[in-house]
N, C-alpha and C positions, 0 to 999 in steps of 0.2 A: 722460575727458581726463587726469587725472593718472596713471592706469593707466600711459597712452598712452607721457604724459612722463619715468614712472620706467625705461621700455623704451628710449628713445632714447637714447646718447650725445651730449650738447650740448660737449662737450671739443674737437672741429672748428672750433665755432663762434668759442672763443678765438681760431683762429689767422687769422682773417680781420678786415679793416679794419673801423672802425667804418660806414665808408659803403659797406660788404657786406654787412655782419654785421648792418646793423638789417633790408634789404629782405629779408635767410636768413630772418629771426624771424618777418616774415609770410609770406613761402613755407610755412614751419614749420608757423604758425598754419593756414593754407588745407588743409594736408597732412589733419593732424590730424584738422581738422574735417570734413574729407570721408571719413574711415575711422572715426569715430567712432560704437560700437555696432554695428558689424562685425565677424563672425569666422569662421576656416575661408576657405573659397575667395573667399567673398564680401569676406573684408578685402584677400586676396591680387587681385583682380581689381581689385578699386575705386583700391588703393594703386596698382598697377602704371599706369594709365588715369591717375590725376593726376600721377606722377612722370613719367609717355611726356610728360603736356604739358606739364609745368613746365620740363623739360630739353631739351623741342625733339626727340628723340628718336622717329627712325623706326620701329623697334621699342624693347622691351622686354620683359625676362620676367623671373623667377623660377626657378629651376630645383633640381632638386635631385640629388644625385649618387652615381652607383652607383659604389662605388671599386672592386668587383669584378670587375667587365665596364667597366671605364673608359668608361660610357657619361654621360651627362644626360639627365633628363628633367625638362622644361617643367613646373610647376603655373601659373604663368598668363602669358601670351602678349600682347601686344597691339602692332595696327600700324596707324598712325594713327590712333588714336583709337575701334578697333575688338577687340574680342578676339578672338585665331585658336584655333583646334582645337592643342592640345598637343602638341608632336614629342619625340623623343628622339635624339638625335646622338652620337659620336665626340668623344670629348674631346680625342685621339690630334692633335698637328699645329694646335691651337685656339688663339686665347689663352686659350682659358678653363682650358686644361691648367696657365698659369701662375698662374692666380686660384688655385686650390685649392692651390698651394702656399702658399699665404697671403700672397699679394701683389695688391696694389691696383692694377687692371695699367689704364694709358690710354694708346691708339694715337690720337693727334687725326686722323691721314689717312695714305692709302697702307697702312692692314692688311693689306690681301689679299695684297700684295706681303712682307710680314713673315712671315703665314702662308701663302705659295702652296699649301700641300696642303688648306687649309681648303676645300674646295669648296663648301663652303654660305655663305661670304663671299663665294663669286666670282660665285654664280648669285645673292644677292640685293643683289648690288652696293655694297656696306659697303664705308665708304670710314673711318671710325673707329670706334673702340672702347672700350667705358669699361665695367669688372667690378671686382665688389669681394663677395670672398667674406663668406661666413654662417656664423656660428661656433656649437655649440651650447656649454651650460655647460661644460663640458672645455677648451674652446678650440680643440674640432678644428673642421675645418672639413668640414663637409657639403653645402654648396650656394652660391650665389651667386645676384646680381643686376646684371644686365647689359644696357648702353645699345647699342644701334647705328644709325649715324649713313648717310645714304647719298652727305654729302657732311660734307668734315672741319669739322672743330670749332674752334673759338680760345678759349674758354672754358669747359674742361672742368673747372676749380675748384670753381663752385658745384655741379656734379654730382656728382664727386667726393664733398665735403663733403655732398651731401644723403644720399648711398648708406650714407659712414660713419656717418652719423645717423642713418639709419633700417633700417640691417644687419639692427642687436641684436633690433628690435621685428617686423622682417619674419621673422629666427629664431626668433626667440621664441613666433611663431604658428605655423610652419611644427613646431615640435617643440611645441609645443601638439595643431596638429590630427595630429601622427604617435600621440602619446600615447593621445590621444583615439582614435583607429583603432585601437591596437590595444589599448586599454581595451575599445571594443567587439568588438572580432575575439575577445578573452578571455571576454567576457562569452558571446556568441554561445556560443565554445566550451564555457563551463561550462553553459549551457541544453541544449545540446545532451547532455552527460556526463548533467545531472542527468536529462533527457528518459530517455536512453538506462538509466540507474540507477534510474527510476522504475517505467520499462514491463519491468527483469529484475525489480525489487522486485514489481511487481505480477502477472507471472509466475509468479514465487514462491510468491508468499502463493496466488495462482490456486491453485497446483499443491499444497500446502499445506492449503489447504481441502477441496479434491477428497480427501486423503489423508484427513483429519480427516475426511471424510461419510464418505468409505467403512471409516474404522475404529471410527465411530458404526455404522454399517450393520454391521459386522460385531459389537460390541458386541451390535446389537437382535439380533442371529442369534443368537448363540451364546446367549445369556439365552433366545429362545425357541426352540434346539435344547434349554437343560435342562430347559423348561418340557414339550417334547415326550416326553424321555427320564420326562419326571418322570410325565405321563399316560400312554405307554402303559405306563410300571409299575402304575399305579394302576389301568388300566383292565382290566389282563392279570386279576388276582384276583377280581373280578366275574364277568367273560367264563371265567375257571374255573371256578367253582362254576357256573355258567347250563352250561357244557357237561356237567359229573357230574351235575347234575337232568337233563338232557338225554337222560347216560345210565342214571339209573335208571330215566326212563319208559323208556325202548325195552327194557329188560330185563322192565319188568314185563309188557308190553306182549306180548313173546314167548314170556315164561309163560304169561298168560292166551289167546294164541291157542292154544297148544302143549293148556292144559289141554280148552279147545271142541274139538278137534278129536280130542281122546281122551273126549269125552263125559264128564269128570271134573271140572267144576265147579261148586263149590259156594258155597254161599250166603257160606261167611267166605271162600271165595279172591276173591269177588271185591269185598267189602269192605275186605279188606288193599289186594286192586289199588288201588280205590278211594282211600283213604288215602295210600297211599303216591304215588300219581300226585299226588293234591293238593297235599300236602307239597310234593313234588318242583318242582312248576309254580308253586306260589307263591316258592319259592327262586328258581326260574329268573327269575319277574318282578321280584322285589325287585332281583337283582343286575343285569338290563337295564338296568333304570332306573336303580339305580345309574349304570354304564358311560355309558348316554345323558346323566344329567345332568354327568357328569364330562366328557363329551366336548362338550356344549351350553357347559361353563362354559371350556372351551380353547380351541371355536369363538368363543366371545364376545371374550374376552379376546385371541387372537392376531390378531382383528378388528379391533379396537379398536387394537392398538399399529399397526396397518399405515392403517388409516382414521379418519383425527383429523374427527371430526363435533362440532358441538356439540349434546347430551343432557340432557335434566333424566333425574338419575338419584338414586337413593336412597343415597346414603354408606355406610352398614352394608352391606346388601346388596349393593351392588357392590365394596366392598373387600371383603367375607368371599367373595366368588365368585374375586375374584383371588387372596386366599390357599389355596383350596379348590383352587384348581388346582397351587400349590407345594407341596401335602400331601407328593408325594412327595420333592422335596428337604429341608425342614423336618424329615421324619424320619430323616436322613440321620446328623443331631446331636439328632433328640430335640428340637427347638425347638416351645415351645409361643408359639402368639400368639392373645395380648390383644388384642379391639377393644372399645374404648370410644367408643362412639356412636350418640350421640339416636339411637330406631327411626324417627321420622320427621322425621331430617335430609334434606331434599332440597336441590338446585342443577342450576342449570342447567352445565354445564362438559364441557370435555372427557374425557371417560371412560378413551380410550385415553392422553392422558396421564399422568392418574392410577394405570392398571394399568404403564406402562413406569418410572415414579417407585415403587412399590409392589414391583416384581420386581428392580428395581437396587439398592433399599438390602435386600432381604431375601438378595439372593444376594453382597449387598456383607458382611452380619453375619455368613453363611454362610463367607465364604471367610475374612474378617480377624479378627471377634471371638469366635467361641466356636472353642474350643481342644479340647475334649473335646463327650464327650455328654453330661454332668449339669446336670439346672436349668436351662437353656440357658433366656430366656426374652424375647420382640420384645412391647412392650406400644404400641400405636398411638390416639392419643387426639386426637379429632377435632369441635371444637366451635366455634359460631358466636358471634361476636360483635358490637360495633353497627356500622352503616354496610355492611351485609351482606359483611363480612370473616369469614370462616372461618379458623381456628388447628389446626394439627397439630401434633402430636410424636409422635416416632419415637422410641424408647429400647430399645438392648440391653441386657441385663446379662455382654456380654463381657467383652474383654479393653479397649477402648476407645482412645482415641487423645492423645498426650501433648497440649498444649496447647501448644508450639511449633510443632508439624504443623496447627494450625485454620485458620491462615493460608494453608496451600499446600493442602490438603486438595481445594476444588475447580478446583485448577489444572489442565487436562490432560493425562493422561501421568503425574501424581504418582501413585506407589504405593509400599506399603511390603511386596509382594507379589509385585515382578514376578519371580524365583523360581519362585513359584506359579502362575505364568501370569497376575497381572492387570495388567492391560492399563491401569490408572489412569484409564479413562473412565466408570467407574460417576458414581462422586457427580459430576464432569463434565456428563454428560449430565443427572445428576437439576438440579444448578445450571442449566442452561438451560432445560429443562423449566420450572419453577417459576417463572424470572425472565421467560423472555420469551411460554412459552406463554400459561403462567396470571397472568401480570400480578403475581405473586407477589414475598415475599422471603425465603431463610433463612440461616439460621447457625446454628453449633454452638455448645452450650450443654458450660458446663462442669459437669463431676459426677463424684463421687468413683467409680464403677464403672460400667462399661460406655462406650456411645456413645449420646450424643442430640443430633438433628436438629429444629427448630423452625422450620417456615414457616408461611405464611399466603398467600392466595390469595383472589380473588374470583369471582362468578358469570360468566361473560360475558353481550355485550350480546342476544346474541340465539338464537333454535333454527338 
């Protein structure tokens, strides 16, 4: 109610007698109280339906006005006592053309005849008129409210006088509920933006991720394309020696036929033969198996980085199987590595994780920290502790890395290499290995020479 009362102008009310102006106050009162806790269309309907009965008034509306297309359109309608469906009209030839000039315009009878081109006066047989424009904060005028009569009026004062009264507060809703529309029409629109900004962001980062598997994926390739380069170097020297045993039996072999077939063999030709076939055959087996366990230990291992199983496996022996397979890059620089660990540390865990964290930091020490080929040296120390937590450390004695860089070190993409072609996804991939495979945590430890690495890691729950 007092909302209500700070929206009306009661300044009207001065200019009527006192035995008007007390019956205005409960008119006033009745008003009020019937639009009270109403708002939006519902205040405009409700107000429109008591003012149509208070004023006697064959219709009434509310309108509001396009100054562009010099048209109106109706927000609430009502005739006898009823609400109609909302028209829009010709302002062109109207009185209401004179309202919006800012005039408080009343025809008590014979309008039609004032406006003869109004033809919606003449088809709904309006015999007076009474409008009184709607001003928003500026003072412009935007819309009106309007009485029409179908027989004239003698007392158009109090209507008048009620209109001016209740202009401000019919405005005042009216540029309420416009606000309010298009608060929401903004709102809609910025849901709509963020909607649209949400699904390119997630597009994005989609497109983003795929890029990142596949430059992970190319990372696991290229680490075991060196791993491949690296055994069949390794495997080629074996497989030589096994083929010159190969070919000193077939040599001796065509001696000793050559000699039977000349009837000339004797007791030491064919003890040499003897001896020397042995020799020979026991070289050739040593280096097979060699070859064999070299190539068992790259089927394993490039196994393992493509098929994440979970394995109780032995620690020492299957980290010395994955370094036994980077023989051949390690000696590239001359790298000797250190393992240090219990012969019977066992765990249950992923293996193939372990070999692709194992091949990334030793081809990561490979390319960033040793510089030359002297002393070069990977020392890897691998012990359990309580609550079945196991501790590793990684340590070079390269070149190592400042302590400004520990921070960004396993960020993606950081390198202090790429130059050299890395790709800054090593220790990357080994930080997610670590964090999310193995339930793990590490960081860099700081040390006056080289680079060391410190996680820890648990069993998993199950085979």
């Amino acid at each position: 109610m007092p909302y209500l009362l700070r929206k009306i102008n009661l300044l009207p009310l001065q200019n009527l007698s006192p035995t008007v102006r007390l019956p205005m106050e409960d008119t006033i009162r009745k008003i009020i109280k019937g639009v009270s806790n109403t708002f939006g269309h519902d205040f405009l309907d409700q107000i429109s339906l008591i003012m149509a009965e208070i004023v006697e008034a064959d219709y009434l509306f509310v309108a509001r006005l396009d100054e562009k297309n010099k048209v109106s359109h109706t927000l609430s309608l009502v005739h006898q006592g009823e609400h109609l469906p909302n028209i829009s009209y010709d302002l062109a030839g109207t009185p209401c053309a004179k309202v919006i000039e800012d005039t408080i315009c009343c025809y008590p009878r014979d309008v039609s005849q004032v406006f003869p081109d109004d033809q919606l006066l003449i088809d709904m047989n309006i015999k007076a008129y009474i409008g009184t424009p709607l001003k928003n904060a500026q003072g412009g005028v935007f819309g009106l409210i309007v009485a029409l009569y179908e027989s004239p009026i003698d007392n158009q004062s109090e209507t008048t006088t009620l209109f001016e009264l209740f202009s401000g507060r019919i405005a005042a809703e009216v540029v309420r509920m416009e606000f309010e529309h298009q608060l929401r029409s903004l709102n809609e629109r910025l849901e709509l933006k963020v909607k649209k900004r949400t699904k390119s962001l997630e597009d994005t980062l989609s497109r983003l991720e795929h890029a990142k598997t596949k430059l992970v994926e190319s990372e696991k390739m290229a680490a075991l394309g060196n791993l491949v380069a690296g055994v069949a170097h390794e495997v080629n020297t074996p497989l030589g020696i096994a083929i010159t045993s190969h070919s000193i039996i077939e040599d001796q072999h065509k001696k000793l036929s050559k000699k039977i077939e000349q009837n000339s063999l004797t007791v030491s030709d064919m003890q040499s033969y003897l001896k020397d076939v042995h020799s020979s055959l026991d070289l050739q087996f040593h280096n097979l198996e060699r070859a064999r366990h070299l190539l068992d230990n790259f089927k394993r291992t490039a196994t393992d980085q493509h098929i994440v199983e979970c394995e109780q496996i032995n620690l020492k022996q299957y980290y010395q199987r994955v370094v036994d397979t980077l023989h051949s890059v390690l000696k590239t620089k001359n790298v000797d590595v250190a393992l240090t660990i219990p012969d019977a540390l066992t765990v249950n865990t992923l293996p193939g994780i372990h070999a692709q964290i194992i091949t990334n930091l030793i081809n990561n020490s490979l390319m960033h920290g040793f510089s030359n080929k002297n002393n070069n040296k990977i020392t890897l120390i691998i012990s359990q502790k309580e609550n079945d937590l196991y501790e590793v450390n990684y340590q070079d004695n390269g070149l190592g890395v400042s302590k400004e860089k520990h921070k960004k070190i396993f960020e993606p993409f950081y390198t202090t290499a790429r130059k050299s072609g890395g790709s800054g996804l090593g220790l990357s991939i080994v930080y997610n290995l670590i964090t999310h495979k193995l339930n793990g945590n590490i960081n860099v430890i700081d040390c006056e020479k080289g680079f060391h690495l410190h996680w820890t890691f648990r069993p998993q729950k199950g085979l």
